[in-house]
N, CA, C and O of each residue as an XYZ file, in Angstrom:
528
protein
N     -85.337    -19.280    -83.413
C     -86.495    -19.953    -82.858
C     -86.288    -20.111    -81.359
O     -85.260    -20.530    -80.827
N     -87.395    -19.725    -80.754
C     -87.411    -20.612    -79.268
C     -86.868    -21.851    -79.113
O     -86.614    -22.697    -79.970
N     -86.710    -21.873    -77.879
C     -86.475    -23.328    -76.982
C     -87.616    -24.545    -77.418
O     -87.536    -25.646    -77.962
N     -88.625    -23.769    -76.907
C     -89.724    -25.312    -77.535
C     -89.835    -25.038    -78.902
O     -91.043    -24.811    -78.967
N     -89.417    -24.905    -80.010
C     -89.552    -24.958    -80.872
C     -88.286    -26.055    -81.458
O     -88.240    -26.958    -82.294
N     -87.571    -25.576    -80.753
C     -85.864    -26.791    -81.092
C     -86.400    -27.574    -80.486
O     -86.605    -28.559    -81.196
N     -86.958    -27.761    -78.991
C     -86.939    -29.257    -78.820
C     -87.979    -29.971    -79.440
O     -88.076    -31.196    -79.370
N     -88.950    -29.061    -80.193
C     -90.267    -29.946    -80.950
C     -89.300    -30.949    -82.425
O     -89.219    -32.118    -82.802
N     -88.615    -29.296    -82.919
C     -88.062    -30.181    -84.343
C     -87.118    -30.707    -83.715
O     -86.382    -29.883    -84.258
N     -86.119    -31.544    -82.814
C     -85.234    -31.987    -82.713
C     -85.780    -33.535    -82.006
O     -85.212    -34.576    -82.336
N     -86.581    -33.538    -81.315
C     -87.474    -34.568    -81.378
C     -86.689    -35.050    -79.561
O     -86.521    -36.165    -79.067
N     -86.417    -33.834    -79.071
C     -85.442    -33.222    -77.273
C     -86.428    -32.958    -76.514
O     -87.624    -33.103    -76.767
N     -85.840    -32.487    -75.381
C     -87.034    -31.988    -74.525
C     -86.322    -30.513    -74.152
O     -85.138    -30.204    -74.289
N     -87.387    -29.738    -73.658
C     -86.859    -28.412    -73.147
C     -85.715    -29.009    -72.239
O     -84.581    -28.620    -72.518
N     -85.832    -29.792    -71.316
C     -84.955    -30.198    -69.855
C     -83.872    -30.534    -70.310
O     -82.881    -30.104    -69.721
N     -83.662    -31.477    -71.597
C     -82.406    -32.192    -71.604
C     -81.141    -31.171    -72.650
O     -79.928    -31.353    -72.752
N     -82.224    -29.859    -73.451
C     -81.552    -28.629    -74.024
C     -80.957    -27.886    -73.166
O     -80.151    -27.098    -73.660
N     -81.068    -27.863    -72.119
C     -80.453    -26.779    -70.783
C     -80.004    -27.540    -70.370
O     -79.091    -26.988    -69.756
N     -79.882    -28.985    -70.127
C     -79.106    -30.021    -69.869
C     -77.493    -29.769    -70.666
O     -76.454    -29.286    -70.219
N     -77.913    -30.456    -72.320
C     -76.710    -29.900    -72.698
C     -75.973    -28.672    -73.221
O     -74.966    -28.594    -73.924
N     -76.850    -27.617    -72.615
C     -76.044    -26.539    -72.628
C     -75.736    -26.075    -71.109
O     -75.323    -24.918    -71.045
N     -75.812    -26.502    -70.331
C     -75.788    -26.735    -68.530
C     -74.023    -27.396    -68.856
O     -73.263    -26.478    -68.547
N     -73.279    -28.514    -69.307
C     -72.753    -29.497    -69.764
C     -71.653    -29.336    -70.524
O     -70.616    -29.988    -70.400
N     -71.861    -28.466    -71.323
C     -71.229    -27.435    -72.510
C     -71.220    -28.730    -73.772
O     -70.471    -28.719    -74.749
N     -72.056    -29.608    -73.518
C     -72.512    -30.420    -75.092
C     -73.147    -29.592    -76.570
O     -72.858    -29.671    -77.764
N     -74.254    -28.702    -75.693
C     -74.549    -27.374    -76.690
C     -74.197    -25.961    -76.499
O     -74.326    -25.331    -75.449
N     -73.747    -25.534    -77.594
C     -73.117    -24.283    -77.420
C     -74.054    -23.147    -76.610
O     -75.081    -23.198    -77.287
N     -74.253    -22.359    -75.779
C     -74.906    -21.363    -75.509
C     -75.522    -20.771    -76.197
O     -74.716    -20.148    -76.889
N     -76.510    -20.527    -76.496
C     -77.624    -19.588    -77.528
C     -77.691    -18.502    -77.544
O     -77.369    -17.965    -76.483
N     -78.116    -17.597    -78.667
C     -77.835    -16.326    -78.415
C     -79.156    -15.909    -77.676
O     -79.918    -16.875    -77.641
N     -79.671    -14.819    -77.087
C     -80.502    -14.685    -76.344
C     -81.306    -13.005    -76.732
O     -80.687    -11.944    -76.655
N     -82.513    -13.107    -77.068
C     -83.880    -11.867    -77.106
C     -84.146    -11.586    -75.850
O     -85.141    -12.012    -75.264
N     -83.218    -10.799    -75.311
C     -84.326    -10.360    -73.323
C     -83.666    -11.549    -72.874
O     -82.452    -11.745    -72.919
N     -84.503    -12.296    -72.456
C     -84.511    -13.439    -71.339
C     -84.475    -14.566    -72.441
O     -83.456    -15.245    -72.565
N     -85.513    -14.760    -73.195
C     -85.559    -15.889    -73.913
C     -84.279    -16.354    -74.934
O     -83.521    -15.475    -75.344
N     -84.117    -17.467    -75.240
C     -82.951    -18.284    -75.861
C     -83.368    -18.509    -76.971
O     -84.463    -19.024    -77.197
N     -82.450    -18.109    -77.925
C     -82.709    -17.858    -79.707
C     -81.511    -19.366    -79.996
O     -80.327    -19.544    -79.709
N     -82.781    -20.401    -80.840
C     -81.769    -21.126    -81.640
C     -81.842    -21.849    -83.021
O     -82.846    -22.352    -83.526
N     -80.765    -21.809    -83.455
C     -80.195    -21.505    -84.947
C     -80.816    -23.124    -85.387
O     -80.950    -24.077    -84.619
N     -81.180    -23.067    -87.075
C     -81.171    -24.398    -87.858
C     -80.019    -25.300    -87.180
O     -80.447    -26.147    -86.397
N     -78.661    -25.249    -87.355
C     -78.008    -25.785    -86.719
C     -77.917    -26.304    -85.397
O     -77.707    -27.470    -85.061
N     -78.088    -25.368    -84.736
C     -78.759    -25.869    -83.383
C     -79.409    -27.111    -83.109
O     -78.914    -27.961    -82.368
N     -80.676    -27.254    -83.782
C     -81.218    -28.128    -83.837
C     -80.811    -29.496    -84.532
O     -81.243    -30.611    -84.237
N     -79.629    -29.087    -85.795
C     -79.563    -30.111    -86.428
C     -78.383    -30.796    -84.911
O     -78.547    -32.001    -84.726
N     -77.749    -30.386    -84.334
C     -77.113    -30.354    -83.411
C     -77.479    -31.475    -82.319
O     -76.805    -32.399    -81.864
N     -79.077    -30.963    -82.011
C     -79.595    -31.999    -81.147
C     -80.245    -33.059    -81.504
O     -80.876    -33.795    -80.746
N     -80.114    -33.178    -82.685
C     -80.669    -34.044    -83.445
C     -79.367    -35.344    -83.774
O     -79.751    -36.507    -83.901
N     -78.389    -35.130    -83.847
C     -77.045    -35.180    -83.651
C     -76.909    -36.414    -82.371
O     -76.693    -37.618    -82.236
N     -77.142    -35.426    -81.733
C     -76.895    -35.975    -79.799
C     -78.238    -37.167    -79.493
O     -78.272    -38.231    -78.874
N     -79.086    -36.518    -80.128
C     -80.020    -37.768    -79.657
C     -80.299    -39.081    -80.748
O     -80.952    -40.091    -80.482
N     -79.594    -38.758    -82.082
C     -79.178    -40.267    -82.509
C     -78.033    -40.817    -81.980
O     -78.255    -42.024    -82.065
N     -77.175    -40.707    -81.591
C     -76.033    -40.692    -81.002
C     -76.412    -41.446    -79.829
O     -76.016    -42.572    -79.528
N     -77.569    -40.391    -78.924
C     -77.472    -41.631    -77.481
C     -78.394    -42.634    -78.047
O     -78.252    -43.689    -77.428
N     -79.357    -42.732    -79.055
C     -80.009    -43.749    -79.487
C     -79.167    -45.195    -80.182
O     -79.570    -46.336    -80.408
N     -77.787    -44.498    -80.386
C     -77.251    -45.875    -80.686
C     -76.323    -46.320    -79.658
O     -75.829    -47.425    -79.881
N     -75.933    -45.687    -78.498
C     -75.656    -46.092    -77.578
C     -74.362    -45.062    -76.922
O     -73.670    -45.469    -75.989
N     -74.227    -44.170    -77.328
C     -73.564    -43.503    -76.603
C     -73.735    -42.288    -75.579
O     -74.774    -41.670    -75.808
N     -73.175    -41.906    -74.775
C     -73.068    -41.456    -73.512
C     -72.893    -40.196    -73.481
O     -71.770    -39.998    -73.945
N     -73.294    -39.385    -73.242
C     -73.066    -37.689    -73.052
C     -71.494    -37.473    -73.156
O     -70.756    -36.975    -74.006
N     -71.359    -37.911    -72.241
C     -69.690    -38.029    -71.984
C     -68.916    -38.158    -73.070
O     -68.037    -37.392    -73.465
N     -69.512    -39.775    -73.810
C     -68.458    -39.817    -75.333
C     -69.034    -38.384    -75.888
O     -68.269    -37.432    -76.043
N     -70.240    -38.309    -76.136
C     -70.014    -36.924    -76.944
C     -69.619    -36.019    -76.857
O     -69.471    -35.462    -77.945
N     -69.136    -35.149    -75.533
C     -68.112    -34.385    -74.927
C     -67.148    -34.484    -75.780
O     -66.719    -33.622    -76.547
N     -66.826    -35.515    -75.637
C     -65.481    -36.044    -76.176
C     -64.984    -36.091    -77.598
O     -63.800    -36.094    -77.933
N     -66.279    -36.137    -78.581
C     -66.233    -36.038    -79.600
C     -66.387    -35.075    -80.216
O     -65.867    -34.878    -81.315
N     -67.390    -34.024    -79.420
C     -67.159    -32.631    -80.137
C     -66.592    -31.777    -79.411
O     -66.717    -30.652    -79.896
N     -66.016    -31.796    -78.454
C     -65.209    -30.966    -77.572
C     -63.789    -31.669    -77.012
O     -63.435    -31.608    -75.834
N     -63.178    -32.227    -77.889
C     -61.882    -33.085    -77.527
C     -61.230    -32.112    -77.757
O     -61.640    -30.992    -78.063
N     -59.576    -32.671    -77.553
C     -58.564    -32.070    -77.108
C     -57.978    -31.443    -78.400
O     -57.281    -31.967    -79.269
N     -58.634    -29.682    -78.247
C     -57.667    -29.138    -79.775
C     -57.071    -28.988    -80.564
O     -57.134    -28.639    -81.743
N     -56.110    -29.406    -79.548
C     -54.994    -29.859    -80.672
C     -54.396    -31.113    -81.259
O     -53.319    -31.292    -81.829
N     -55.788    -32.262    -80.847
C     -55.612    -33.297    -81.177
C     -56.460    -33.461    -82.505
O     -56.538    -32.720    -83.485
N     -57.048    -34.629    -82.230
C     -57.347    -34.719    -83.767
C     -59.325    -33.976    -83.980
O     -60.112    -33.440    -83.200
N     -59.370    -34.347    -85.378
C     -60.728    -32.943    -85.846
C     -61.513    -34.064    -85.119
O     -61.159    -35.128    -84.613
N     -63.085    -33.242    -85.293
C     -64.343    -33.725    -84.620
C     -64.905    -35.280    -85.550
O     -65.561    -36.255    -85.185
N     -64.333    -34.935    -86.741
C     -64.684    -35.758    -87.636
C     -63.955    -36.866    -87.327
O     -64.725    -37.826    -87.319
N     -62.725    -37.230    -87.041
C     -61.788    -38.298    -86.945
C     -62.121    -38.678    -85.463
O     -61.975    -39.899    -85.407
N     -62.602    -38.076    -83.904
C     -62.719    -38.413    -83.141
C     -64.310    -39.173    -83.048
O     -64.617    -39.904    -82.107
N     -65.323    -38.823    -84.303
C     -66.766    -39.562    -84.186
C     -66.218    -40.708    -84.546
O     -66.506    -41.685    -83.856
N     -64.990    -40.952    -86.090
C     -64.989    -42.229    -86.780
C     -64.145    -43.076    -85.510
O     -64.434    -44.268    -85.411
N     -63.102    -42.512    -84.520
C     -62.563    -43.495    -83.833
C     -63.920    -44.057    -82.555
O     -63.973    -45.264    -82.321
N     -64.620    -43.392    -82.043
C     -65.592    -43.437    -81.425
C     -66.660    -44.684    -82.231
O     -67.103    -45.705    -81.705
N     -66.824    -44.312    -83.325
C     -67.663    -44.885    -83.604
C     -67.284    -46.455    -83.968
O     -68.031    -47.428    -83.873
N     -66.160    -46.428    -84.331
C     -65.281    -47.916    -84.311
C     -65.069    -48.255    -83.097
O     -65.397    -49.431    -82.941
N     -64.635    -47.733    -82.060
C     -64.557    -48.411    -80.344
C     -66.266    -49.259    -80.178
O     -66.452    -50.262    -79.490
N     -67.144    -48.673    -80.845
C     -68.578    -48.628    -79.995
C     -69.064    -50.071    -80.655
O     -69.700    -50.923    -80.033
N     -68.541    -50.199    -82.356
C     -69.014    -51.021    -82.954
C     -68.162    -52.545    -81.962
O     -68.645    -53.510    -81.371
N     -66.689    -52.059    -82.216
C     -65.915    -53.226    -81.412
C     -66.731    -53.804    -80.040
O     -66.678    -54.977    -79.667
N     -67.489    -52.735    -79.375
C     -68.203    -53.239    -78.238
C     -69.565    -54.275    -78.462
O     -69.974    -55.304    -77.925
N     -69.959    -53.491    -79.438
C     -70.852    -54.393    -79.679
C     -70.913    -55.809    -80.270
O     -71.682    -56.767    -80.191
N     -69.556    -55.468    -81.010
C     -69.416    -57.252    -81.376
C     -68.902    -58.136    -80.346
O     -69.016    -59.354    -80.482
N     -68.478    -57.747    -79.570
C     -68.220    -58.252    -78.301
C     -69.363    -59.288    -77.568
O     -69.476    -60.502    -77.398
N     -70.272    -57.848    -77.186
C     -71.145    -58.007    -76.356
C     -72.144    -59.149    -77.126
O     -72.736    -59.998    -76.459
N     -72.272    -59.067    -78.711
C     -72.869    -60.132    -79.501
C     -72.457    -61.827    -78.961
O     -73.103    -62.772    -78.508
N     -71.252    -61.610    -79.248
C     -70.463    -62.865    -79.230
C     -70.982    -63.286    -78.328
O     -71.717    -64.259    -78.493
N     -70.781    -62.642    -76.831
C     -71.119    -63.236    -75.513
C     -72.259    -63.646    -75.042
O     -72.550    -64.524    -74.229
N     -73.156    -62.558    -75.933
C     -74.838    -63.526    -75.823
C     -75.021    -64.238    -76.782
O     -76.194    -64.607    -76.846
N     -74.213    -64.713    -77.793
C     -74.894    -65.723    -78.470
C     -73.879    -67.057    -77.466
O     -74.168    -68.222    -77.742
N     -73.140    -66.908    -76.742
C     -72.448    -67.826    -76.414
C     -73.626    -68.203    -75.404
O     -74.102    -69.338    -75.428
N     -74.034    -67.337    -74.613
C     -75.115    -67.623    -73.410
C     -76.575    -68.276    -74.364
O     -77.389    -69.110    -73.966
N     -76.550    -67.786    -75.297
C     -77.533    -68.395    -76.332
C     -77.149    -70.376    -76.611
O     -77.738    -71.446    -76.464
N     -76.228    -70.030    -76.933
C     -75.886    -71.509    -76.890
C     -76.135    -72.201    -75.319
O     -77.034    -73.029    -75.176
N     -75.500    -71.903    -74.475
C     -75.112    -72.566    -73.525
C     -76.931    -72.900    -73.125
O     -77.353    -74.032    -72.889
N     -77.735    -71.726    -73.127
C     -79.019    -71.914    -72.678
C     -79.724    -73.285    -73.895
O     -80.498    -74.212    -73.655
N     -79.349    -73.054    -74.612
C     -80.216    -74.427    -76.085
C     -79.458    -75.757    -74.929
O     -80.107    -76.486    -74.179
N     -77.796    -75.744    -75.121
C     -77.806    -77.032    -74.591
C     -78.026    -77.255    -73.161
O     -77.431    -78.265    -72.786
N     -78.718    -76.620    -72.174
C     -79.407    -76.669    -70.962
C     -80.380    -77.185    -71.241
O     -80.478    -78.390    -71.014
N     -81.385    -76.523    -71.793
C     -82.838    -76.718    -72.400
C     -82.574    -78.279    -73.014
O     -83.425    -79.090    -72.647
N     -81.482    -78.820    -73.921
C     -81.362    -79.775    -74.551
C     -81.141    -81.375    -73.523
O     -81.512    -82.503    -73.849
N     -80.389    -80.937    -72.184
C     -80.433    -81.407    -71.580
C     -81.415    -82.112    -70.642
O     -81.344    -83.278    -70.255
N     -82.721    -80.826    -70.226
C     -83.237    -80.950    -69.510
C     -84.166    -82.359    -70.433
O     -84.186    -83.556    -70.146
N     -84.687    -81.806    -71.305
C     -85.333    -82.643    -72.049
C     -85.162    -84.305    -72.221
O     -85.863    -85.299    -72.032
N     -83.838    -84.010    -72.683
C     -82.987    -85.064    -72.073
C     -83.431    -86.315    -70.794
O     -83.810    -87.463    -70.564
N     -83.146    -85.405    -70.420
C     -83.554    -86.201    -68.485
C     -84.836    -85.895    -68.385
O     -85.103    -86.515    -67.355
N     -85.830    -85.386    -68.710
C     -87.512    -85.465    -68.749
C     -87.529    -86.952    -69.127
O     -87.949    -87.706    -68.250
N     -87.199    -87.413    -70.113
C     -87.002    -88.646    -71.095
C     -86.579    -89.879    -69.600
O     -86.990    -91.039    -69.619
N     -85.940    -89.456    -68.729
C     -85.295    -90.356    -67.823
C     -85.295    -90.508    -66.425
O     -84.762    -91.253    -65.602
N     -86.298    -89.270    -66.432
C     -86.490    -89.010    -64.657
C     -88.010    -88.205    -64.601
O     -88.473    -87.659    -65.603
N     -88.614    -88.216    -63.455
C     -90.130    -87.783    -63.944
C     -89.523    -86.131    -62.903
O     -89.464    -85.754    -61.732
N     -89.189    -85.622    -64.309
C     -88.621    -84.054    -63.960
C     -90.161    -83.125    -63.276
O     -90.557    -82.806    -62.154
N     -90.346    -83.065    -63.809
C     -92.054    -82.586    -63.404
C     -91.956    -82.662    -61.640
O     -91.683    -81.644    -61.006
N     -92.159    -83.708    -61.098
C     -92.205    -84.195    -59.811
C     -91.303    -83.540    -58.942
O     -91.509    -82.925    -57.895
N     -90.183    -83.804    -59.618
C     -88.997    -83.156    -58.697
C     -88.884    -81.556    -58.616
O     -88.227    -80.969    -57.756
N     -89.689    -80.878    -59.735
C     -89.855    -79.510    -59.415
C     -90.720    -79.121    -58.561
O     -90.477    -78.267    -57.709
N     -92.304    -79.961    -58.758
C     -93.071    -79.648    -57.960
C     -92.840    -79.643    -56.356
O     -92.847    -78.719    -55.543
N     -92.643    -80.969    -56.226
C     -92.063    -81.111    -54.826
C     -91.123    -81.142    -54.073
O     -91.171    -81.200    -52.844
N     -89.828    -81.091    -55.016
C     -88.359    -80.876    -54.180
C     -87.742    -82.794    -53.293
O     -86.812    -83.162    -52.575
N     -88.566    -83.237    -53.742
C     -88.635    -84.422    -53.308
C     -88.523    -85.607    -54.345
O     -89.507    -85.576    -55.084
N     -87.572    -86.750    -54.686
C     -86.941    -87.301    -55.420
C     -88.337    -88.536    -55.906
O     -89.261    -88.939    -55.199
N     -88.143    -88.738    -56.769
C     -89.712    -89.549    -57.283
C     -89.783    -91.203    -57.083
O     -88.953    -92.081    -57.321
N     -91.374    -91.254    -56.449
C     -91.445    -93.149    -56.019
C     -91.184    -93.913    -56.551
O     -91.114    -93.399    -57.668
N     -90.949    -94.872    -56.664
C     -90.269    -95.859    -57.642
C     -91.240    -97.348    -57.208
O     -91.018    -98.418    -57.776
């Protein structure tokens, strides 16, 4: 199949297919004349890459995952370590916004707070401390 035909079923764009074959993310295609012939695989390929950056990874990790170091470990064992680094990030990054989640409730809890004790209103409007 053509080029726009992979990037229709792969759900890609022509730009970002010459992208990763520009990249060496996709293998080179075989080629009719001028035009670029590509395989079922192919596509399942970019289909691959663009769930992949949809869950958050980077051209780069995928380099890395299907073009790592040969004689290290298979493609399969470098997605599962990849894919465990990515999850670890994300629980991370969870933690830290629910911590900012908290911290924002007891701000909010505060302010309320002192609404109750100071005519908060006033002091936003005008920057100026309220008559008494």
């Amino acid at each position: 199949m053509y080029i726009g035909k992979a990037a229709q079923l792969s759900g890609t764009t022509i730009k970002a297919i010459r992208h990763y074959e520009a990249i060496g993310l996709l293998p080179a295609p075989q080629r009719q004349g001028q035009y670029r012939i590509y395989s079922a695989q192919s596509v399942e390929l970019l289909m691959f890459i663009k769930c992949a950056q949809q869950l958050g990874f980077k051209l780069k990790e995928l380099q890395n995952i299907l073009h790592g170091d040969p004689a290290g470990a298979a493609a399969q064992q470098r997605a599962a370590q990849a894919i465990a680094q990515k999850k670890h990030e994300l629980v991370t990054q969870i933690e830290a916004q629910q911590r900012v989640l908290a911290g924002l409730l007891a701000f909010e809890a505060s302010l309320e707070e002192a609404h109750g004790q100071c005519q908060f209103e006033r002091l936003v409007e005008t920057g100026l401390p309220p008559r008494v």
